[in-house]
N, C-alpha and C positions, 0 to 999 in steps of 0.2 A: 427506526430512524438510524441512519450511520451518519455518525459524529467524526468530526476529527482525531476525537481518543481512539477510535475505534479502529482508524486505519494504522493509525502510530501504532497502533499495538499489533495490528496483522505484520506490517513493515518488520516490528522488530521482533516478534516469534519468527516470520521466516529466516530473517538472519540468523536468529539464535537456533537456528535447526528445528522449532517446533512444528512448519508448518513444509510440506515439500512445495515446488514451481509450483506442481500441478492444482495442489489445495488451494495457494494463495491467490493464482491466476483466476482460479473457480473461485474464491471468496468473490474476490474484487470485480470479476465479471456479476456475478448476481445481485453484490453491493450497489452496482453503478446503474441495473438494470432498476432494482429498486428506487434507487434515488430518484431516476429520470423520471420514474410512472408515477412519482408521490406525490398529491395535488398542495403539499403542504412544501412552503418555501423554506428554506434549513440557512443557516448561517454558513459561512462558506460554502455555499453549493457549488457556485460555478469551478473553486479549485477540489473539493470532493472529487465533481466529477471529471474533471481533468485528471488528478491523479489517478483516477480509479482507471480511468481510460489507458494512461500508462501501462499502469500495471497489467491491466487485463490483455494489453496484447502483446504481455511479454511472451508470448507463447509464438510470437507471428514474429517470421524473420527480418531482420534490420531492427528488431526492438528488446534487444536482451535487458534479463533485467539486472543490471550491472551495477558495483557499490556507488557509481557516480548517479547512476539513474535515480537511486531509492533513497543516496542520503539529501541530494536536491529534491526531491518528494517530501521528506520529513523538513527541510530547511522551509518551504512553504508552510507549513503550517507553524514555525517558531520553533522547532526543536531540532535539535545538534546531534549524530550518535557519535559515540565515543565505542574504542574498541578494549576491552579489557581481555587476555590470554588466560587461559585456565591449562595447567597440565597436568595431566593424569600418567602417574607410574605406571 
């Protein structure tokens, strides 16, 4: 099952460098592949799969995945990102 927590968390690994285009786009393309085929109705499905939908075709030109794009992704489901600067000597 893909939860809401669950995309918040891919959203904010890739910002944070955890996850590259290529992983996230691939999470969120098989995420939305699953959701779609799953006979079982999920609480916010139809914006799951909207955003999943975004994301996945960040890969596809005219749809970058850009900080407006991903932090309006996270503003639909209630949550805000905030940027904190880390510097290393």
């Amino acid at each position: 099952m893909i939860t809401r927590a669950d995309v918040i968390d891919h959203i904010l690994a890739y910002l944070n460098g955890s996850l590259t285009e290529d992983e996230f786009i691939a999470w969120a393309e098989a995420a939305f592949i699953q959701l779609s085929e799953s006979e079982t109705d999920q609480p916010d499905e139809e914006t799951l799969l909207d955003v999943l939908g975004s994301i996945g075709a960040g890969d596809s030109p005219g749809f970058s995945l850009t900080w407006s794009v991903l932090s309006d992704c996270l503003k639909r489901f209630g949550a805000v990102v905030r940027v904190e600067l880390e510097t290393h000597p």
